[in-house]
N, C-alpha and C positions, 0 to 999 in steps of 0.2 A: 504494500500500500504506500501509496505517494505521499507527502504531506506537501502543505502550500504553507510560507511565511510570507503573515502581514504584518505591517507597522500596529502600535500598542489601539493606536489613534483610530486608526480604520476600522479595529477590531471592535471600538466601542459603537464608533459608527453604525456598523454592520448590528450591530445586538440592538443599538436604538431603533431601527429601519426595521427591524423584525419584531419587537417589540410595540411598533406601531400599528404595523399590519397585523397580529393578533390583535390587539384593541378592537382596528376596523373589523375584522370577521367578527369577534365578539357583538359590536354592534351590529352590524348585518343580521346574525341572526338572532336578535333582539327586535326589531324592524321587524322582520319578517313573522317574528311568532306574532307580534303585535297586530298586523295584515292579518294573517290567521284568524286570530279571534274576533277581532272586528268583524269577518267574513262569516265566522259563525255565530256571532250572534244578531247579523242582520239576516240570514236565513233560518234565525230561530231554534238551531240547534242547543241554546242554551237560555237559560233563565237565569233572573237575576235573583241570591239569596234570600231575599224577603218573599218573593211569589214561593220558593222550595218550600220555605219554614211555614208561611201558611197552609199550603201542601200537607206538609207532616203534621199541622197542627200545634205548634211551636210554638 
């Protein structure tokens, strides 16, 4: 196996930059479950806890 040497500085670089880009996916799929539920509860797939607990008598 090869290895590659980088300066101390690039190295931090590089960890920052991907450090970022996990944040971004993190948020992505934050957005996205958000979209989700939105999506199901304008199709009615879900109710809101006070209708349930009435439901159950609560």
């Amino acid at each position: 196996m090869n290895t590659v040497t980088i300066k101390k500085d690039e190295y931090q670089r590089l960890k920052k930059v991907d450090k970022s880009f996990g944040q971004f996916l993190e948020y992505f799929e934050y957005a996205k479950n958000i979209a989700e539920a939105r999506e199901e509860a304008r199709s009615g797939k879900i109710i809101s806890q006070e209708k349930l607990f009435k439901k159950l008598g609560l």
